[in-house]
C-alpha positions as CSV (number, residue, x, y, z in Angstrom):
1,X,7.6,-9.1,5.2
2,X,5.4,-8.8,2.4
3,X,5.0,-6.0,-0.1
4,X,1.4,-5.2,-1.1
5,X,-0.2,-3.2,-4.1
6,X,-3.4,-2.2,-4.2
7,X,-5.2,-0.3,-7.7
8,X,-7.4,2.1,-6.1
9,X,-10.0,4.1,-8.5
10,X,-11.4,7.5,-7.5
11,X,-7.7,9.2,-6.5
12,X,-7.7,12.3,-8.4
13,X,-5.6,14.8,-6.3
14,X,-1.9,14.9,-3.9
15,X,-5.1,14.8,-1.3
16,X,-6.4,11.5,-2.1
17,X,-2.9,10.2,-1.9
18,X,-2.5,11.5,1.8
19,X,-6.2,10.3,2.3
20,X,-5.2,6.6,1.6
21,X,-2.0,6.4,3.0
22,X,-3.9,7.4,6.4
23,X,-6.5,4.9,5.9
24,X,-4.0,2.3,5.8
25,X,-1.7,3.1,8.3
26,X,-5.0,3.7,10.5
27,X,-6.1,0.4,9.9
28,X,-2.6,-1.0,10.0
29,X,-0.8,0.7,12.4
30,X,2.3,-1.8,11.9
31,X,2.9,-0.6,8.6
32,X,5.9,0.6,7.0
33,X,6.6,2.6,3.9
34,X,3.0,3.4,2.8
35,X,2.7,5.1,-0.6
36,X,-0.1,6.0,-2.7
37,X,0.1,7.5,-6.5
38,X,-2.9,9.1,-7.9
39,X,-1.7,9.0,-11.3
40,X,-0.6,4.7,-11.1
41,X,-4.1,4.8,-9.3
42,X,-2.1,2.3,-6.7
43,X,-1.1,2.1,-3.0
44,X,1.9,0.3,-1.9
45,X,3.2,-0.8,1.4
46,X,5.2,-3.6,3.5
47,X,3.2,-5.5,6.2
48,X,4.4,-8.4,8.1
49,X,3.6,-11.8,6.8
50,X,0.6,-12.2,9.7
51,X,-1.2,-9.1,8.8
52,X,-4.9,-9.2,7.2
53,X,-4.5,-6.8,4.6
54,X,-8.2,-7.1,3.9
55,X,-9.2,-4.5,6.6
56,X,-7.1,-1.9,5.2
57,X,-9.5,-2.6,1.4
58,X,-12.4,-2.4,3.8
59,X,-11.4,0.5,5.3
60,X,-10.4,2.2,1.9
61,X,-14.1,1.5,0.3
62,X,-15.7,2.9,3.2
63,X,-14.1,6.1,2.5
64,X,-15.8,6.3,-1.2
65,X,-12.7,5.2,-3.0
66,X,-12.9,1.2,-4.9
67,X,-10.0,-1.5,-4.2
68,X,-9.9,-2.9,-7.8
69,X,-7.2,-4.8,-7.5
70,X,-4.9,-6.5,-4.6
71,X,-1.2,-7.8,-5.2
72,X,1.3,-9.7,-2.4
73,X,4.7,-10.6,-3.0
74,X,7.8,-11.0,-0.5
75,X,9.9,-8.4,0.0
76,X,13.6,-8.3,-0.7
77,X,15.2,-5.5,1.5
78,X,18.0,-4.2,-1.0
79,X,21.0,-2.1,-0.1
80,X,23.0,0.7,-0.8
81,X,25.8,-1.7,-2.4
82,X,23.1,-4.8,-3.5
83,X,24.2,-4.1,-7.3
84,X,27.6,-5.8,-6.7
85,X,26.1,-8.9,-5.4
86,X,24.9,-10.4,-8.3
């Protein structure tokens, strides 16, 4: 699984937020955890290692918002008790 960031300029509003997170999980119906912040200006969200992430920028920029920015790294599922594995 990977986790993926994208900065996103033109959210304003709670609305934009919902508005994003449904363009991604439209164009990536296999994702999990979608979040959008208006204030961060950023979307995040977990895909599978085989998924083109660049359809869900497309998709975004369609819709009047701009994908300034795109960030991967692996995700590391953590647990309730993960602090006392260190």
């Amino acid at each position: 699984m990977k986790q993926i960031t994208l900065t996103i300029e033109g959210m304003h509003y709670e609305m934009c937020e919902s508005h994003i997170c449904g363009c991604i999980r439209k164009a990536l119906p296999s994702s999990k955890k979608v979040k959008a912040n208006h204030h961060r200006k950023t979307a995040v969200f977990l895909v599978d290692d085989d998924v083109d992430v660049s359809v869900a920028s497309d998709m975004i920029s369609k819709e009047g918002y701009h994908v300034l920015k795109k960030e991967e790294e692996p995700y590391v599922k953590k647990g309730i008790f993960s602090f006392l594995k260190k």
